[in-house]
N, C-alpha and C positions, 0 to 999 in steps of 0.2 A: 370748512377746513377739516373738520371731523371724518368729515367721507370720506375726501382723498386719501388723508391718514390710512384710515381702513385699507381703501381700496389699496394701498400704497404698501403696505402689514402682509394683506394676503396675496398680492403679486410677487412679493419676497420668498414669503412662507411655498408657495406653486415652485416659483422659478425653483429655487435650493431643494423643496422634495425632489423635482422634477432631473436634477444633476445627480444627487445622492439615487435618485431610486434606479436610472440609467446604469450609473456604479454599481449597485446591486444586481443588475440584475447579468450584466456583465460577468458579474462573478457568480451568476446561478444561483443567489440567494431570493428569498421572497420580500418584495417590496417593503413590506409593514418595519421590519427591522430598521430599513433605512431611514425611512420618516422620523425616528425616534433620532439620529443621528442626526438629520436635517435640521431637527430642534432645537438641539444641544449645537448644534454650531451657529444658529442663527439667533438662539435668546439671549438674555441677559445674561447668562454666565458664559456665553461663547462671545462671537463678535458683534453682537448686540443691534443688528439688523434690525429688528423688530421694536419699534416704537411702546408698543402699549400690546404685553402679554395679554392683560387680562380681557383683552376682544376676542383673542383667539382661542382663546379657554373658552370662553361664553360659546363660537359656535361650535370647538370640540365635543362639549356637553349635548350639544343638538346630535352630533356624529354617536354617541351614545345610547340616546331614544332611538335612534333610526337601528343600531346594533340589536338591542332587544326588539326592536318590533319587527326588523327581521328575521330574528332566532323562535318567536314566536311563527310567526307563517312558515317558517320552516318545519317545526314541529309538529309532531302529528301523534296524535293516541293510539293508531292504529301501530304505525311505528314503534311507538314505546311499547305495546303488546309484543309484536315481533321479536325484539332486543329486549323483551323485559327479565332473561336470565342474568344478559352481561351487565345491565343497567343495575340490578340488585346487586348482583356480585361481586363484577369489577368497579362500574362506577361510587354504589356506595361505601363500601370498603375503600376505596382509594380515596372519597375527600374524608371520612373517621378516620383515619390511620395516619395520614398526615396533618389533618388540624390537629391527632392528639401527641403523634411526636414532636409536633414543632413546639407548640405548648410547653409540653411539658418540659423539654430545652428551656425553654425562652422563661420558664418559672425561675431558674435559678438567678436571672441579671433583671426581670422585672416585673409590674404587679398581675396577678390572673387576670383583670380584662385587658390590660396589653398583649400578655402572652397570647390567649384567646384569638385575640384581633389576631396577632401576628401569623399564626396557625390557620385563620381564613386567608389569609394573603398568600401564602405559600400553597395553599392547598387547591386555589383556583387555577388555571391555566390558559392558554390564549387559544381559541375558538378559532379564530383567523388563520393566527401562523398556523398550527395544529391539522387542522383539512385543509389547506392551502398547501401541506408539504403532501400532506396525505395524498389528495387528489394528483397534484403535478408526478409523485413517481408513483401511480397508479396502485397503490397499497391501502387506497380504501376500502376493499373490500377482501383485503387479506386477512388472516386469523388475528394480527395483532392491531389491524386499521380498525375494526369492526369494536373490539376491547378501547381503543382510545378513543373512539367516535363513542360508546356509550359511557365513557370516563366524562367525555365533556358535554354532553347533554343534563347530565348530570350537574355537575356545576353550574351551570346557564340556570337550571332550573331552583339551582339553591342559593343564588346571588340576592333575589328578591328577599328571602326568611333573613339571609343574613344582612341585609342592609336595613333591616325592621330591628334587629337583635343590636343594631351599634349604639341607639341610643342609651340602653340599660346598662352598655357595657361602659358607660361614660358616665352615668348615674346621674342625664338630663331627661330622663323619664321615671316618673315615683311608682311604687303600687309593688316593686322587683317582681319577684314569680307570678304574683297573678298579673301585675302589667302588661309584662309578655304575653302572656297568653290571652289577655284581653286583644292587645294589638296586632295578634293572628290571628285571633276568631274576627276582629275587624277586616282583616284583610282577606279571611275567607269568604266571609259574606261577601266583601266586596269583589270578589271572585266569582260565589256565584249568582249575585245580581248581575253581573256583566254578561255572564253565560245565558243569564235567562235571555236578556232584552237583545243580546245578539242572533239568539236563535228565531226570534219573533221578527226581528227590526232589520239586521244588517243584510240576508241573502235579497228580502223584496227592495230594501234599498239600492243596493250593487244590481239587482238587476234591471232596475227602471233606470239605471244609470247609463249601460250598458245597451239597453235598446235607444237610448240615442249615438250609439256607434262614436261616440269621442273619446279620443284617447285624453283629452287635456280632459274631462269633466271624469272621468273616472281615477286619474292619477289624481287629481284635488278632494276627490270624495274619498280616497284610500287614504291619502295623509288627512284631510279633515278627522277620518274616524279614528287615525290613533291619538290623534290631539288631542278629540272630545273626550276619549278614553281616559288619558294618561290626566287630562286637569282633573275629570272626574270622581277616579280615585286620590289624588290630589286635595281633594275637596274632601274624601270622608276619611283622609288622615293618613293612606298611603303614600306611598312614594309615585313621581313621575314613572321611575324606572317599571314599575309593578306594571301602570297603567299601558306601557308601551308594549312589553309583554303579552298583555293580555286583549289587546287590542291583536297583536299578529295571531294569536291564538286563537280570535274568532274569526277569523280570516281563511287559516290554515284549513278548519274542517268546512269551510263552504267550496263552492268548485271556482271560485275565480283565487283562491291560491296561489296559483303558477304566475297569473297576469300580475296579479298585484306585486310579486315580489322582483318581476321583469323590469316592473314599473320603478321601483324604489331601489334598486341595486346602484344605479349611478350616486344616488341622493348619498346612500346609504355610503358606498365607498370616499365619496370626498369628504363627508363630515368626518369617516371614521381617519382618514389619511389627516385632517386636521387634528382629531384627538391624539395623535402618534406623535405629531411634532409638538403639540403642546405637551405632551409627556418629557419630551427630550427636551424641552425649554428648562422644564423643572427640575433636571440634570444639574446639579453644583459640580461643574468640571474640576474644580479647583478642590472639590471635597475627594472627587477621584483620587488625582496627583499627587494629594494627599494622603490619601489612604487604602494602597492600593491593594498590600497585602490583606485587609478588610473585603475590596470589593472583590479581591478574586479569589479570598476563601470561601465568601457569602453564595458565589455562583457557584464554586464548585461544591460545597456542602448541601445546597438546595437542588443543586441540580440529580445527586447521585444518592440524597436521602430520599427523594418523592419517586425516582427511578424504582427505587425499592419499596416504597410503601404501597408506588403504586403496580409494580408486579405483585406484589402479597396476594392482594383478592385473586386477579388471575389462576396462580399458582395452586390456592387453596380451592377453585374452583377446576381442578385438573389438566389447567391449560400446563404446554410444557416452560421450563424454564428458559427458552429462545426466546418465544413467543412472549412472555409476560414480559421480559424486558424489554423489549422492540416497544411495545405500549408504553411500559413505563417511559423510555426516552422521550417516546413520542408528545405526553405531558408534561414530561421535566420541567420544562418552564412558567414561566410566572405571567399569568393572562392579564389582561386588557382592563377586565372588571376590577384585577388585585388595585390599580391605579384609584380607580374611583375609589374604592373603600376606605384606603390610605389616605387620599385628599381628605373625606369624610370622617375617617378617625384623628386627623390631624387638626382640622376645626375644631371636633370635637373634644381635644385637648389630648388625646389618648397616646398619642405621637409625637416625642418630643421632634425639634427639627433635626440633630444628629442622625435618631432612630428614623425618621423619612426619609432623610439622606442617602443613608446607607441601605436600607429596603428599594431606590429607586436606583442609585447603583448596581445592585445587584441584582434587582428584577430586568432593568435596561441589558444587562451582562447576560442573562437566561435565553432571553429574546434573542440575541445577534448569535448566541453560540448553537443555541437549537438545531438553524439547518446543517449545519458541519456536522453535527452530534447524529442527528439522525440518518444524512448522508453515508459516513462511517460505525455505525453502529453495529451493520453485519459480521464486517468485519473487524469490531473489537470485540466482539462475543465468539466469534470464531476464534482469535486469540485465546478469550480467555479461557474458552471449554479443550482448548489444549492443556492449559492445565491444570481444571477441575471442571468434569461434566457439570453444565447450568441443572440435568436433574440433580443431581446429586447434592448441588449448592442449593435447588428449589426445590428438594421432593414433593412440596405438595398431600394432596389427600387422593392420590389417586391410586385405584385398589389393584392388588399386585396378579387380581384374571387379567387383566389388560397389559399386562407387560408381556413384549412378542417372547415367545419360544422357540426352539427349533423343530421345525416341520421336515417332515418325508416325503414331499412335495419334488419332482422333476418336471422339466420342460415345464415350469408354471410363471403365470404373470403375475410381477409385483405392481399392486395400484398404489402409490404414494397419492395419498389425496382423497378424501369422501365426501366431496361438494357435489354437485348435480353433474358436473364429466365423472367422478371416481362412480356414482351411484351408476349412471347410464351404462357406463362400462362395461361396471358387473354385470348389470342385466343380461347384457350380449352375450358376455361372455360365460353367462349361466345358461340360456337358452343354448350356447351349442356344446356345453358340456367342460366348458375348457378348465384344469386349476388354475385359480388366483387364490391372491391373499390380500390381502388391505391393511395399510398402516397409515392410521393417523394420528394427529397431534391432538384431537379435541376428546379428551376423554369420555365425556358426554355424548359423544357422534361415534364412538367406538361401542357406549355400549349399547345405544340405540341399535346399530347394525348388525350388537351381537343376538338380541334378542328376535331381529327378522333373518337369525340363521346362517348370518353373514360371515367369514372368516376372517375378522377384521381384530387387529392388533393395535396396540399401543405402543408407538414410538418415534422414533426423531430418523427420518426416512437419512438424513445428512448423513449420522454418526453409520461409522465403521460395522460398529461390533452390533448395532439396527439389523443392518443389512445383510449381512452375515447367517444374524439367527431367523430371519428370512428366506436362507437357501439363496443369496446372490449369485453361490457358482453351479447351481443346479437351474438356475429361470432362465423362461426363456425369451420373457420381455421386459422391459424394466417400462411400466410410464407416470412420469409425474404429473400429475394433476393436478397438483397446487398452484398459490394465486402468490407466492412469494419469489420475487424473481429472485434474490441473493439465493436459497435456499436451494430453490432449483439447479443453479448454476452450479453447488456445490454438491448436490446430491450426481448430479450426471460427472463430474469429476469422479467422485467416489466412487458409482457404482462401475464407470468402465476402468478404472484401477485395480477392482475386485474382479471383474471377469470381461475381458477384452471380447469375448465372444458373445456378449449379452447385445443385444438388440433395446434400444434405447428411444421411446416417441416421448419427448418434452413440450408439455402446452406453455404458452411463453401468451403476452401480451399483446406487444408489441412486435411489429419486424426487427427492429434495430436490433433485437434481441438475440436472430437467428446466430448473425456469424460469432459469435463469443460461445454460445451454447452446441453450434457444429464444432468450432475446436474444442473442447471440451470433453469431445465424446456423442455426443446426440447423435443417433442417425436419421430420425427426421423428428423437425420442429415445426410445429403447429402454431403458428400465431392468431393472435383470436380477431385483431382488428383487420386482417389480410383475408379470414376467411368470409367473414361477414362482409366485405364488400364483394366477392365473388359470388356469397348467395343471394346477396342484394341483385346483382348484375344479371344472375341465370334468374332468378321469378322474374323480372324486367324481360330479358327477352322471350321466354316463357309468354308471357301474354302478347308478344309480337308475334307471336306461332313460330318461332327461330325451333327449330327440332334439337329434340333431345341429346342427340348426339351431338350434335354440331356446338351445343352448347356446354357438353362435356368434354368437348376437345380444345373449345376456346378458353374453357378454363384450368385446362391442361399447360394450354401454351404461355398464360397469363402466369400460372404459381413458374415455370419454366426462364419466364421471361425475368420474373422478380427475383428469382434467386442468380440468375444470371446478372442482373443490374447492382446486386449487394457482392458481387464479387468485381464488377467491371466499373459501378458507378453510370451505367447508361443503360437504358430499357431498351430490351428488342422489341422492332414492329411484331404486330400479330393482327390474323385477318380468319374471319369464317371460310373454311375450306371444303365445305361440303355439296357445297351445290352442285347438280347434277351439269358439265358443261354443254350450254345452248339452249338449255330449257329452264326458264326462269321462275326461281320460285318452287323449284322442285328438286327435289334430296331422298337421300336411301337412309334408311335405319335398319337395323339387325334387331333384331327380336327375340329374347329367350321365351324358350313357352315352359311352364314351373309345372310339376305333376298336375295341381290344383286347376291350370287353365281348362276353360269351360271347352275349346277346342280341341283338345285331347283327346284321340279316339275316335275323332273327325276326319274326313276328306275334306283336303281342301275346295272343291266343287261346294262340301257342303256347310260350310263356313260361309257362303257368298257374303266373301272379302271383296271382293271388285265388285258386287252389283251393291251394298248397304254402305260400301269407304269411299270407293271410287279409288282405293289404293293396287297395285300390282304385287305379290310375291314375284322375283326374278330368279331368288332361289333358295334351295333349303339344304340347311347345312347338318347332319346327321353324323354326331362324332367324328370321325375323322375322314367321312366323305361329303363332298358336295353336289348336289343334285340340282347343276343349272334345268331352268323352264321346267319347272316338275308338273308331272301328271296333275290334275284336277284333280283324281281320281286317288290318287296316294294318300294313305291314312297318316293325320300329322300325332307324334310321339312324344312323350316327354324328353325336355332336354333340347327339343329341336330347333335351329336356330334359323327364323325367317329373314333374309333380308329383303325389305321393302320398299317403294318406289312411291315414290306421289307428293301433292303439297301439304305444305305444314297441317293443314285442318284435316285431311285426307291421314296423316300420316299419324295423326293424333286420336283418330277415331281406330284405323287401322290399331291399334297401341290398346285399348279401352276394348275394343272387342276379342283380343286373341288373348289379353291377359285378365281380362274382367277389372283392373285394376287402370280408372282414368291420371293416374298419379306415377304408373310405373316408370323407370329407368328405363331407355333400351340401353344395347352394349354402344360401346366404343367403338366407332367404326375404324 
């Protein structure tokens, strides 16, 4: 009868996620919020569906180990090296600044290890919602994705210290300051004993695992070993949680990483979708209804103090004030982990039930309002720097060489952007001599580029009076290079406002992005995912011997076709046009010869093009005349332009011998 029950609990709990998360997702929100609703209308303070909470808590708690032991295999040292500016910076700054504002708050209505407690609860964030909003509008790797992604790496890795720190704070562990420190230096050791026997034990493990090619004995031996892990420190007095951790942890730096976490993502998301609805079970609706003006000042106070605590680091680390707030929204909310702590502080007595009430109200309220918040965020920062620029409300520590000036600059390009397009850029456009100038938002990355010589400015490419002390009506190309699509959109408004006659290339992400940023102003947009399958496409027929040309015409016709189908809604056919008619397999290409070709200065006779390619010259084209069937004997020029005849390997060798270069472009036929 017990089973059924069960089985009976979690086909309820499936079914109602599974209507709520639909709703969700309807409305373009991320799953995880709903679950938490799912809960709250199915437990005992909603319509009470759910027989027996406490089953479903037990395997939420599994949905927990499987969270850290995948945030462990996700993690990586080498990574934390990469990010280890914003991780210091931004990350630690943002959980000190917010455990000690909340505290120190929370000191005046209750006692320092409540406050305390409460100040971790606030200060952690949700990992899930968090890159789940990040990733879905592609702003993980934007200037502010990058600051909230080492904001919560950070927290994930400081979950374990503080869930060692709750017993002292509850005064059921004796010994006070040297206790603690005794029950970290235990959990160091136990750290790295784990490290030792992993690096000795787990890679020859996982690989003799893995030479019997099963996928089911490899997924058992990856959860067997966070098992063994997680009782083990269990056993010499840590926590489960630590164990699971650091089990993903030995994982991560071996090479079956990727596999194992392939492996565990299913696992991992249904326990965690059960721990969501056992949260929303623990929801008192009636404590809501109750007390609303409570829960919806507790969300908006938490949400637009940790906003700010957690732009401070940023800010004081030179980022602009856009950019730190975007992060900070982006952590605004109240994570996954705050849940567990609070259960655990509330055992532990440190929580009366009002005070868990009203913390799981308003952490529930954090979560559902998140995506909205960070959806619209652009644009209430846009609002509010109408009226008071975010530098001016965030100045920050950043040093007043770096703020743009006015330049004497004409016909010159403004680079908005110095990520690996603004840097490439420059290059180019320093080898042919061209003026540019560079503004960016990363104060750090400005002065880096100012020391390699670079003419690179500090400022918010968006704003007016930027752009302006730039020379906006003297340039004579504007391109942004940023990874922020709001920003972009906004920056190409501004700048063709400034000088209609500026010439504007916006790198964009996605396509959908084109036609908002053609009206806008853009004159051509570059999207990243459109161009990468075209150069996907040309090395693909590239190694079919498809000619140069031919494959630069069909990706003429293809960017051609695509923008014709984002106006029309329907893709134009497109077909290869170059083949020579009647002879199969055979095509003409054009050929420039550059000062540098080894054929320069050469007779064609003495080239022997036709007797080493087996290709044909039919003709050569010499600035504004053409020389059909030319002499043998005529000496070939810089600048001259061959057109040639033959099959693809023919026409490929032909290419490799007149240019010395097996990689060259020919023209566009």
């Amino acid at each position: 009868m017990s089973q059924e029950l069960v089985l009976r609990d979690l086909a309820v709990v499936f079914s109602g996620s599974l209507i709520v998360a639909l709703a969700f997702h309807r409305l373009r929100l991320p799953a995880l919020p709903g679950f938490i609703v799912a809960g709250a209308l199915l437990g005992p303070n909603g319509l009470r569906l759910v027989s027996d909470v406490h089953r479903v808590e037990s395997l939420a708690e599994v949905g927990i180990i499987f969270l850290l032991y995948s945030v462990g295999i996700e993690f990586s040292l080498s990574r934390m090296r990469q990010m280890g500016r914003q991780v210091l910076g931004a990350g630690l700054t943002q959980l000190g600044f917010t455990v000690a504002a909340t505290a120190a708050a929370a000191l005046a209505f209750v006692r320092w290890p409540v406050a305390l407690l409460l100040g971790f609860l606030v200060a952690l964030s949700s990992t899930a919602i968090g890159l789940k909003m990040l990733t879905d509008r592609g702003d993980i790797d934007a200037p502010y994705g990058r600051l909230a992604t080492a904001m919560l790496v950070v927290q994930d890795l400081c979950v374990v210290p503080i869930m060692l720190v709750l017993p002292f704070l509850a005064g059921r562990a004796g010994g006070g300051a040297l206790g603690l420190a005794i029950a970290l230096g235990k959990a160091a050791l136990v750290v790295v004993g784990v490290a030792v026997v992993a690096r000795m034990v787990v890679p020859r493990a996982l690989a003799a695992v893995l030479r019997t090619r099963s996928r089911e004995l490899f997924l058992i031996a990856v959860i067997l070993l966070g098992t063994l892990t997680a009782l083990g420190t269990a056993i010499a007095g840590a926590s489960l949680a630590l164990g699971a951790f650091l089990a993903g942890l030995v994982i991560s730096e071996s090479d079956y990483a990727h596999q194992a976490m392939a492996e565990l993502v299913p696992f991992r998301d249904i326990f965690l979708s059960l721990f969501f609805v056992a949260v929303g079970m623990l929801v008192d609706l009636s404590f809501v209804r109750a007390h609303p003006l409570v829960t919806l000042g507790g969300v908006g106070v938490v949400m637009v103090g940790k906003s700010l605590m957690a732009a401070a680091g940023p800010v004081l680390m030179g980022y602009a004030g856009r950019v730190a707030l975007l992060a900070g929204i982006a952590v605004s909310q109240i994570g996954e982990f705050s849940f567990v702590l609070a259960t655990a502080g509330r055992s532990l007595g440190l929580l009366t039930d009002g005070l868990y009430q009203t913390f799981l109200a308003a952490a529930v309220g954090t979560m559902i309002v998140t995506p909205f918040l960070l959806q619209s965020g652009p644009a209430i920062l846009d609002r509010l720097e109408r009226v008071i620029p975010l530098d001016r409300l965030l100045p920050g520590l950043r040093p007043p060489s770096v703020a743009p000036t006015d330049q004497p600059l004409a016909s010159h390009v403004i680079i908005a952007g110095y990520g690996l397009n603004g840097r490439n850029l420059a290059r180019a456009l320093r080898a042919i001599n061209a003026p540019y100038l560079i503004v960016e938002l990363n104060a750090h990355a400005v002065r880096a580029a100012r020391t390699q010589g670079e003419p690179a400015f500090y400022g918010d490419a968006t704003r007016e009076e930027v752009l302006r002390a730039l020379g906006i009506q003297r340039a004579r190309l504007l391109v942004a290079a940023i990874s922020d699509p709001a920003a972009t959109r906004r920056m190409v408004r501004v700048a063709r406002g400034l000088n209609p006659s500026l010439h504007i290339i916006a790198r964009t992400r996605y396509v959908t992005e084109i036609p908002e940023l053609a009206r806008l102003g853009a004159d051509v947009v570059i999207p990243e995912e459109f161009e990468t399958s075209i150069e996907i496409f040309a090395r693909v027929l590239d190694h079919y011997g498809v000619p140069r040309s031919d494959i630069e015409r069909l990706g003429d016709e293809i960017r051609a076709s695509q923008y014709q189908a984002l106006r029309t809604g329907a893709p134009t056919p497109f077909r290869l046009s170059a083949t020579v008619a009647g002879v199969p397999e055979v095509s003409a290409e054009r050929i420039r010869l550059d000062p540098t070709s080894p054929v320069v200065g050469k007779s064609l006779a003495a080239t022997e093009l036709r007797t080493r390619t087996g290709a044909l010259v039919l003709s050569i084209t010499r600035g504004e005349t053409d020389l059909p069937t030319p002499d043998p004997l005529l000496q070939l020029e810089p600048h001259d332009v061959l057109t040639v005849v033959g099959q693809p390997h023919q026409l490929r060798a032909a290419r490799q011998l007149l240019t010395g270069n097996h990689g060259a472009a020919p023209l566009a036929g």
